[in-house]
VOVO-94049 format. One record per residue (C-alpha): y, x, z; residue in one letter. Coordinates in steps of 0.1 Angstrom, whole numbers. Example, Ala and Ser with C-alpha at 12.3 -4.5 7.8 and 13.67 -1.06 7.14 Angstrom:
2
[r [-45 123 78] 'A']
[r [-11 137 71] 'S']
***
This chain:
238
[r [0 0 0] 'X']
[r [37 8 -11] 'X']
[r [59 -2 16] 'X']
[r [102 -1 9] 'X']
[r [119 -11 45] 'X']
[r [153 -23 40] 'X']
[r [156 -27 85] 'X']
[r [157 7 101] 'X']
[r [144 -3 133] 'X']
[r [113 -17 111] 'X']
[r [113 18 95] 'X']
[r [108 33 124] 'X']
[r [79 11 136] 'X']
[r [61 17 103] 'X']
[r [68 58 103] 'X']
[r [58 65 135] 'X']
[r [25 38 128] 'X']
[r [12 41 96] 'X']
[r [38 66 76] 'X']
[r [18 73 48] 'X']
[r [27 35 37] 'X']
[r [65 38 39] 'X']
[r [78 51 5] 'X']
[r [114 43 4] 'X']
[r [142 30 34] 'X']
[r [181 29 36] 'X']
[r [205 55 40] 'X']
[r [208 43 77] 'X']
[r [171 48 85] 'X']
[r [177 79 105] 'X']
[r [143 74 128] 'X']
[r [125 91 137] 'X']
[r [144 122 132] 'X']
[r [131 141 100] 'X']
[r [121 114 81] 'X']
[r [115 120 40] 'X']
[r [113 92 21] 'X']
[r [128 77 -11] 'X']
[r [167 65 3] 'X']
[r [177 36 -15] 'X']
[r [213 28 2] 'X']
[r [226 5 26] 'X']
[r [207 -25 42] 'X']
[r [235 -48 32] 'X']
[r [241 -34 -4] 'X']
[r [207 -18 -17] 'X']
[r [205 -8 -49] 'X']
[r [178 -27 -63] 'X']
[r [173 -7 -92] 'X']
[r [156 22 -69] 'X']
[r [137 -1 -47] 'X']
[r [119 -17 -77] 'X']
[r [114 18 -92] 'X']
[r [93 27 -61] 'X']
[r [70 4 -67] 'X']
[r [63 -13 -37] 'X']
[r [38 -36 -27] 'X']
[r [61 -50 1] 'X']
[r [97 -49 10] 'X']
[r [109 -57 44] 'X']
[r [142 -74 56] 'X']
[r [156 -91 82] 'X']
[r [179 -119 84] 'X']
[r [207 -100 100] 'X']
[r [204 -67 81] 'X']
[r [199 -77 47] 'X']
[r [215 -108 19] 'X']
[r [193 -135 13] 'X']
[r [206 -126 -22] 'X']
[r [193 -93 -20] 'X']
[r [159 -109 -11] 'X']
[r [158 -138 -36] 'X']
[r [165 -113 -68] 'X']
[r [133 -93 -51] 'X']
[r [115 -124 -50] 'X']
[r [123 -135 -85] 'X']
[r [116 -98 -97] 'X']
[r [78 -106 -86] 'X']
[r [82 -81 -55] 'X']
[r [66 -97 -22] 'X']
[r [89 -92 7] 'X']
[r [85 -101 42] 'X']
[r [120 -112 65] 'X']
[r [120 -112 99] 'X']
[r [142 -129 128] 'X']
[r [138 -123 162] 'X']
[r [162 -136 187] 'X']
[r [141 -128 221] 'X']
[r [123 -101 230] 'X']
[r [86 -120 229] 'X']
[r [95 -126 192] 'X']
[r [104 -94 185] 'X']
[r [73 -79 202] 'X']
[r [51 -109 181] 'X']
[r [70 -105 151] 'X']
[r [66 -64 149] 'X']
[r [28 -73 155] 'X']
[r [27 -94 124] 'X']
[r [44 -70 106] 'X']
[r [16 -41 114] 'X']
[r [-10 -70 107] 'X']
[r [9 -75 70] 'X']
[r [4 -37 64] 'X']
[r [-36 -33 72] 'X']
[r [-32 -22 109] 'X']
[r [-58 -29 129] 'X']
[r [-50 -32 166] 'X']
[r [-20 -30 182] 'X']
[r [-3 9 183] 'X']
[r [6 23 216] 'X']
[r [40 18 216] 'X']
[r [42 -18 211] 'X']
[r [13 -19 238] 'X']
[r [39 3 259] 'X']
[r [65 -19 252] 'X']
[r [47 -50 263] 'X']
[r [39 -36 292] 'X']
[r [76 -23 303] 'X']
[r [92 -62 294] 'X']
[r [67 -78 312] 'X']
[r [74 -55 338] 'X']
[r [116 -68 342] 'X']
[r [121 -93 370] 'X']
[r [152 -108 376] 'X']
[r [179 -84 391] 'X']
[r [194 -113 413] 'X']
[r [228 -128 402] 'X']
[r [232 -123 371] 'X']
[r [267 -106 363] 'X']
[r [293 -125 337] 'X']
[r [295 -96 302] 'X']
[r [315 -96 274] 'X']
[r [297 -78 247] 'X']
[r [321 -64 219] 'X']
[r [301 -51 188] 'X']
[r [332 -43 169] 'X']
[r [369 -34 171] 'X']
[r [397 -38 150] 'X']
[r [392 -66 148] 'X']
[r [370 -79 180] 'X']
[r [332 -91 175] 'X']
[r [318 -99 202] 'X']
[r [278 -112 210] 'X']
[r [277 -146 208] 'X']
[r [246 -171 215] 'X']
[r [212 -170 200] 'X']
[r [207 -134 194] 'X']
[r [184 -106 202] 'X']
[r [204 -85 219] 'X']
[r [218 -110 240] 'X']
[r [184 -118 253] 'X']
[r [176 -80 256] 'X']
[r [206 -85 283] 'X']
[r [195 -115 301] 'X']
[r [161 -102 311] 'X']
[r [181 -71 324] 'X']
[r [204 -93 344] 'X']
[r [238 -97 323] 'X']
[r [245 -130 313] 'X']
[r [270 -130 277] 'X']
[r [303 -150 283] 'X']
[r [298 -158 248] 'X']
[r [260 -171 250] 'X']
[r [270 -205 243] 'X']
[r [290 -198 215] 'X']
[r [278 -218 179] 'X']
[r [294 -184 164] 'X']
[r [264 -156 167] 'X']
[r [290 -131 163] 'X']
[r [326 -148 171] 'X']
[r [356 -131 167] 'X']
[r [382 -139 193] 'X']
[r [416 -116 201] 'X']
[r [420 -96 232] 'X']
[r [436 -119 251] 'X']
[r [411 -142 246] 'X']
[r [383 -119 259] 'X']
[r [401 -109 289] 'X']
[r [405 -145 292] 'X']
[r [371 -153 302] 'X']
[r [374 -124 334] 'X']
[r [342 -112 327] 'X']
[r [326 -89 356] 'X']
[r [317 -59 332] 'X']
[r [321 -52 295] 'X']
[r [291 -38 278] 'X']
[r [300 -12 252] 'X']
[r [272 -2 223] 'X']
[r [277 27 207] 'X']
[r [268 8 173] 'X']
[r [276 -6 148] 'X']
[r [308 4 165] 'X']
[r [308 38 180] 'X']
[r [323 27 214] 'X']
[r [331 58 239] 'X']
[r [343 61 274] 'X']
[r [373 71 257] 'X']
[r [374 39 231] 'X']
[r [368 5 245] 'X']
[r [373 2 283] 'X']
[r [414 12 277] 'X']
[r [412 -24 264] 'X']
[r [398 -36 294] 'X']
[r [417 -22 326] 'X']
[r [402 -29 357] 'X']
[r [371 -41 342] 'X']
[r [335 -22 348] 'X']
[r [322 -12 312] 'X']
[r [293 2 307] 'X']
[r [283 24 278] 'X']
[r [249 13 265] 'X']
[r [227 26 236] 'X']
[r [234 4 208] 'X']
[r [199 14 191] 'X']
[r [186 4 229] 'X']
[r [200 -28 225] 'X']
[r [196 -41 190] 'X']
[r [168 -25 173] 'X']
[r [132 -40 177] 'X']
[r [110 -10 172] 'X']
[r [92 16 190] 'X']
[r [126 24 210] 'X']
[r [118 -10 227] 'X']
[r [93 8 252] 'X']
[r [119 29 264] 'X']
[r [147 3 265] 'X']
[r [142 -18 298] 'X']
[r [149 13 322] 'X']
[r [171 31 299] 'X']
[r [193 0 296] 'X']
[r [191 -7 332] 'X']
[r [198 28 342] 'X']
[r [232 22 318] 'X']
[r [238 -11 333] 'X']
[r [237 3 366] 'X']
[r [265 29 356] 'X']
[r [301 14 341] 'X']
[r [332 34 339] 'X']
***
């Protein structure tokens, strides 16, 4: 099997499980380090041209990362692709199972066991504290509801301001955000690269933690890791 991953957390999963498969990933698949495979440009704006070149047997997407556009003209090429859409951590976990399954691997690998494992292993950390969750600056994006990440969050304790927002990723001004006196501001360090040094200036006498964006959002191997790493984060604002 050819396999063309358009998701670099899912590129991940598949290089450090079955690499042989994976023939071809975007220019932001950057694990694990080292990898060497056909680059075929960004997840929102592939170029088509070199993922049909490559041959694959499967392409895989995600509803976040990739254009249903970009999927249909795959489809309509006669190239199977499989989209995935996780929005809690169980789904992630099932849905990164199905994928293996899809690609001939038998059994589950040991870092999804491992990652299991360590989210069955978070208990609630007592009351919960009140987070805004910026993903972006200039302008603001913050987390809203129904959304991976923001479930990553709420098993570690952080409930998102924003949770019951119908906007997944609403975009209010600063004063809005400061509006809703949240108890600590979490800061990724992707897709906006916040530092200690850009972020909590907008938030003065606020908590904000700096948290590993790839922690946070990607569904992967890097999920086994996540629950104390994040918690460890949590556990330390500036």
């Amino acid at each position: 099997m050819r396999v063309v991953s358009l998701v670099p957390s899912l590129t991940e999963a598949v290089a450090v499980t079955v690499p042989e498969l994976l023939v071809g990933a975007t220019d932001w698949c950057v694990h694990p380090a080292g990898l060497d495979v056909a680059r075929v440009g960004g997840s929102k704006y592939p170029d088509l041209d070199r993922v049909r070149a490559l041959r694959p047997d499967l392409v895989l997407l995600n509803v976040e990362e990739n254009r249903r556009a970009d999927a249909d003209a795959l489809t309509a090429a006669g190239v199977p692709v499989l989209v995935t859409y996780p929005r809690t951590v169980p789904q992630a976990l099932d849905e990164l199972a199905g994928v293996l399954a899809a690609l001939g691997v038998t059994g589950e690998p040991g870092w999804l066991r491992d990652a299991r494992r360590a989210w069955a292993a978070t208990t609630d950390a007592g009351t919960a504290r009140r987070a805004v969750v910026p993903v972006w600056r200039r302008p603001w994006v913050v987390l809203g509801g129904d959304t991976f990440a923001g479930d990553v969050l709420r098993r570690l304790g952080v409930v998102n301001v924003y949770d019951d927002d119908p906007d997944r990723y609403p975009r209010p001004d600063l004063d809005a955000l400061r509006a809703r006196r949240p108890d600590l501001v979490v800061l990724p360090d992707e897709p906006y690269a916040f530092t200690a040094d850009d972020g909590p200036d907008a938030f003065p006498g606020v908590p904000c933690a700096l948290v590993s964006g790839r922690h946070l959002t990607w569904y992967g191997p890097s999920l086994a890791e996540a629950p104390a790493l994040l918690a460890a984060q949590l556990a330390t604002p500036v």
